[in-house]
C-alpha positions in Angstrom: 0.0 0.0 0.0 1.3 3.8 -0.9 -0.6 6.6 0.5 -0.1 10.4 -0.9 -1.7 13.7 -1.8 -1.9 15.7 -4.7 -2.8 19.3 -5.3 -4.9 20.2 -8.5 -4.3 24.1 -8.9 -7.2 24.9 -11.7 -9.8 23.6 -9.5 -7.8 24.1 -6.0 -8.4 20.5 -5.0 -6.3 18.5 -2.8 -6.9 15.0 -4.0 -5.5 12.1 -1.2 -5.0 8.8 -2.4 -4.3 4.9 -0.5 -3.5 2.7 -3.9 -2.5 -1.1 -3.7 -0.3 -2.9 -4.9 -2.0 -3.4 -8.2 -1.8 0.5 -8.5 -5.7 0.6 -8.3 -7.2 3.5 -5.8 -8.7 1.8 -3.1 -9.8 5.1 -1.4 -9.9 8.5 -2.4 -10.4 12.0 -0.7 -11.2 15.1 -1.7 -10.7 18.5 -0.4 -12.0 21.6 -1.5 -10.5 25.3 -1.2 -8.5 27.2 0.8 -11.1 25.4 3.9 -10.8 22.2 2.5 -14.1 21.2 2.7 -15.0 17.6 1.9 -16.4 16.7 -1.5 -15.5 13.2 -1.9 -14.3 10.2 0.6 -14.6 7.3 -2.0 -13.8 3.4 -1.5 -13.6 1.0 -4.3 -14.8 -1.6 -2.3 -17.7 0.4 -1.2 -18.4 1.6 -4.4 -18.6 -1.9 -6.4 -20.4 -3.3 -3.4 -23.2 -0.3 -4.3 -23.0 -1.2 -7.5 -23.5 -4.5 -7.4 -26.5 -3.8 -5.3 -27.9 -1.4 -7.6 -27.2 1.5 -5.4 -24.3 3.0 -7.5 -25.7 6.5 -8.3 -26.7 6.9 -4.6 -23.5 5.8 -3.2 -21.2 8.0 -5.8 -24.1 11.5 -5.0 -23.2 11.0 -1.2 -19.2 10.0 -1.5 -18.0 10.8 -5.1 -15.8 8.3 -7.4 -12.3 7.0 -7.2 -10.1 7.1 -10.2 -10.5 4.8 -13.5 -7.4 3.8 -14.1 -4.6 2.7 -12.5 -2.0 5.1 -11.1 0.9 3.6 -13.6 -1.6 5.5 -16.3 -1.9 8.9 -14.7 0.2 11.9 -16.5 1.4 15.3 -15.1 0.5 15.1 -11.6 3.4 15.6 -8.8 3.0 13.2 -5.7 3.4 14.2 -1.7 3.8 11.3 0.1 1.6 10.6 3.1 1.8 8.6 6.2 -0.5 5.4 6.7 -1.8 8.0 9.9 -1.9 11.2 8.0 -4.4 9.4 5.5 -6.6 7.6 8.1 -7.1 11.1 9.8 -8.5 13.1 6.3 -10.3 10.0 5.7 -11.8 10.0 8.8 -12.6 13.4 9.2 -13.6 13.6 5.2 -16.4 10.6 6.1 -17.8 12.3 9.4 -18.4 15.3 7.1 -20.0 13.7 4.5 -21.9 11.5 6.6 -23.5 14.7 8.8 -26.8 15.6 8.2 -27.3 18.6 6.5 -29.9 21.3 7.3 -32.0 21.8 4.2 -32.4 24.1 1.3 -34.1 27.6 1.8 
């Protein structure tokens, strides 16, 4: 397992990544801004699971998408390495985000 972040400038996202060793995402985060707000905490495993269960579209509203292809394919992005720790704590906080109930339109 690698874990590591990195920045997309024309959209200011931070994009955090834990890929195995087949170079697949298995979870994805991402943070918006100069607040970093939560847009997207994303597991594969979570996502096919929805999938398979016909739940896809639900699950991908609430948590967004990882990547389509494997990292060995990706072009012009620089990588920050992360700790296994530093990962677990935007993933976690990302989720609890996410997850919160949110007060409704006006």
């Amino acid at each position: 397992m690698q874990w590591f972040r990195s920045y997309w400038d024309e959209e200011d996202i931070w994009f955090y990544f834990e890929v195995g060793a087949d170079d697949w995402v298995i979870r994805q985060v991402e943070l918006r801004g100069i607040d970093r707000t939560p847009i997207a905490a994303a597991s594969l495993a979570e996502s096919l699971q929805a999938r398979d269960g016909g739940t896809y579209a639900a699950y991908a509203a609430a948590y967004g998408e990882t990547a389509g292809l494997p990292v060995s394919q990706w072009e012009g992005h620089d990588v920050m390495p992360l700790t296994r720790d530093e990962f677990e704590d935007i993933w976690t906080t990302a989720r609890q985000i996410l997850e919160a109930p949110h007060p409704p339109e006006l």
